[in-house]
C-alpha positions in Angstrom: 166.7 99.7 83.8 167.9 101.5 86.9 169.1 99.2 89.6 167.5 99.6 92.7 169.5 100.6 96.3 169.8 97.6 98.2 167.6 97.2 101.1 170.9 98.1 103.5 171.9 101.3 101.5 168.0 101.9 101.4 167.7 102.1 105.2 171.2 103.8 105.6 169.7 106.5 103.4 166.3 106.4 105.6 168.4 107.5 108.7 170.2 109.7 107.0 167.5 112.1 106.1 165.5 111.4 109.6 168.2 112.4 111.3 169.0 115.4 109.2 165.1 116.3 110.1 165.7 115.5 113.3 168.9 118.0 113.7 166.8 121.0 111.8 163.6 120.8 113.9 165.3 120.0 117.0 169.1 121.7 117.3 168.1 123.9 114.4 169.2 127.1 116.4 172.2 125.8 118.2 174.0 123.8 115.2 174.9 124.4 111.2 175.5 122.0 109.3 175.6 120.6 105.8 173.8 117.5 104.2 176.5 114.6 104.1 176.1 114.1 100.8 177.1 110.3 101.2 179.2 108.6 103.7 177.9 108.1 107.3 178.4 110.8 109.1 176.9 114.7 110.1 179.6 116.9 110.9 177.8 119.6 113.3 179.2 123.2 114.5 178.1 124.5 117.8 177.0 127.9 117.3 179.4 130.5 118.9 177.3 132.0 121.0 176.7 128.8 123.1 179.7 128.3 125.5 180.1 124.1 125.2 182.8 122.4 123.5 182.8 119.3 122.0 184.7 117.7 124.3 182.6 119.2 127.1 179.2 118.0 124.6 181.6 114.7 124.3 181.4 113.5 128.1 177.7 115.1 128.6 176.6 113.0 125.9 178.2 109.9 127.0 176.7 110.3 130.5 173.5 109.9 128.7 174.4 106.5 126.5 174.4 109.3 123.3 178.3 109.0 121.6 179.7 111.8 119.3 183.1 112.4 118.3 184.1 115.7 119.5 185.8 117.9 116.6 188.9 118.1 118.7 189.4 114.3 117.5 190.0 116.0 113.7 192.2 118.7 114.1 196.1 119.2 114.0 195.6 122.1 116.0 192.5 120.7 118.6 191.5 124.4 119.3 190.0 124.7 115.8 187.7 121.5 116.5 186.3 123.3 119.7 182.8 123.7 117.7 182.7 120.9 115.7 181.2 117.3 116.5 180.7 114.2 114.1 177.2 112.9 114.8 176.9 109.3 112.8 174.0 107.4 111.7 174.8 104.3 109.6 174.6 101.7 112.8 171.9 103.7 114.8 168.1 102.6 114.2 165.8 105.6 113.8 163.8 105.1 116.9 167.2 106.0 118.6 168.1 108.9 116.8 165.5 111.3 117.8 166.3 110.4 121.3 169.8 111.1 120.9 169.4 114.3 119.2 167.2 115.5 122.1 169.8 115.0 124.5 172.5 117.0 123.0 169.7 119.5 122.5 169.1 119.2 126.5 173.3 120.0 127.2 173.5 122.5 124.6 170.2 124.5 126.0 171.6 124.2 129.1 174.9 125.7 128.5 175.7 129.6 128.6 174.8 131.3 126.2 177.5 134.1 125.9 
C-alpha cells in the first residue's frame, strides 16, 4: 500500500495550492508565475508594465506585517531580480495568506502602470 503524507507535509501541501489560488484570482494580472513543484516557496515576476521593484514591493510589504524576499536578494547582477519576489508558504497558516496576498495586490495596483 501507498503511504500516506504525513499530517505536516499534508497541511504544507494545503497552503501550497491555497495560496497558488490565492495568487491566480487575486494578482493574476500583475504577477506570472510557476507551480513550485515542491519546496516552500512561489517565485513571482512583477509584470513589466507595473513600475514597482521588489525591493520597493520589499519595504511596502513590510510596512504592512507581509514579508517577501525581493528578487534582488538572488541575483549576481541585482538588476536582473528587479521583477522577481519569493513569496513563501510553509510557516504561514492559510487564514494569513489571503490577507497577505491582498496587500501586495493593494501596492502593486497602486503603483504606475507604465
Amino acid at each position: 500500500s501507498t503511504p500516506k503524507p504525513s499530517s505536516a507535509a499534508s497541511d504544507v501541501y494545503k497552503r501550497q495550492t491555497y495560496m497558488e489560488e490565492c495568487i491566480k484570482d487575486i494578482l493574476g494580472n500583475k504577477v506570472s508565475f510557476n507551480s513550485p513543484g515542491g519546496g516552500f516557496n512561489f517565485y513571482i515576476k512583477i509584470n513589466s508594465d507595473i513600475s514597482v521593484t521588489s525591493d520597493k514591493l520589499f519595504y511596502k510589504c513590510k510596512r504592512e506585517k507581509v514579508l517577501i524576499s525581493p528578487g534582488v536578494l538572488f541575483y549576481r547582477d541585482r538588476d536582473d531580480g528587479l521583477k522577481y519576489f519569493r513569496l513563501g508558504y510553509s510557516q504561514t497558516e492559510e487564514s494569513r495568506i489571503k490577507r497577505g496576498i491582498e496587500i501586495i495586490d493593494k501596492i502593486l495596483s497602486a503603483a504606475e502602470i507604465k
